[in-house]
C-alpha atoms as one frame of an Amber mdcrd trajectory, in Angstrom:
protein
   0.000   0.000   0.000   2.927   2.430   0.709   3.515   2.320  -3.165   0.397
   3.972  -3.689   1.307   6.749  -1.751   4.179   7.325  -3.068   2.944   7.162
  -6.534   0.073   9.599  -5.487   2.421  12.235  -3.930   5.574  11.376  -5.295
   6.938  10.406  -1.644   6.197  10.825   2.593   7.035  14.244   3.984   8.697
  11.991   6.955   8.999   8.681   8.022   6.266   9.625  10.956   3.780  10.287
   8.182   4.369   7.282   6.433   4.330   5.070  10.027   0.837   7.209  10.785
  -0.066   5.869   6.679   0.210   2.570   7.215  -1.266   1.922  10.144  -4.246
   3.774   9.829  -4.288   1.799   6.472  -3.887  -1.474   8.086  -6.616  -0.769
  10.283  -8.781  -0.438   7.443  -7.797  -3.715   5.766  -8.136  -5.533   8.753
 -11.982  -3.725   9.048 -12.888  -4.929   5.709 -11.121  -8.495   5.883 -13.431
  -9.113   8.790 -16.369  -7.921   6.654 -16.844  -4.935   9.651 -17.893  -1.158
   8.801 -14.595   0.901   8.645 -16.673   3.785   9.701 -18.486   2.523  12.581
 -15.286   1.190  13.767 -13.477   4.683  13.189 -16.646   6.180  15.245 -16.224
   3.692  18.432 -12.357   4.939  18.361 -13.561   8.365  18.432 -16.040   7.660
  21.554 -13.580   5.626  23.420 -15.207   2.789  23.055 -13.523  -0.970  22.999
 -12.890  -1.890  19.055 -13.314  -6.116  19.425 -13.141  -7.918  16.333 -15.986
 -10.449  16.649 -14.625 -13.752  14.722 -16.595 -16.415  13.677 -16.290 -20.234
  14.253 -14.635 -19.662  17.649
């Protein structure tokens, strides 16, 4: 994913921003792998509020 950053905006304005990137961004993947709203999610972070993936067949 970091590739399509950097061929968006040609490159990271530090290596903070790109550690920020990618794990906001692997939040996201992990969201949708787990078939789970990305914005609900994002709005429980916001409140607080425990994010607990629920899996199934456990």
């Amino acid at each position: 994913m970091i590739k399509v950053k950097e061929k968006i905006s040609g490159c990271f304005a530090s290596f903070k921003g790109a550690e920020i990137f990618n794990r906001i961004r692997g939040f996201i993947s992990t969201m949708k792998k787990h078939n789970r709203s990305v914005l609900e999610e994002l709005s429980y972070i916001l409140k607080g509020e425990d994010c607990v993936p629920v899996l199934i067949g456990c």
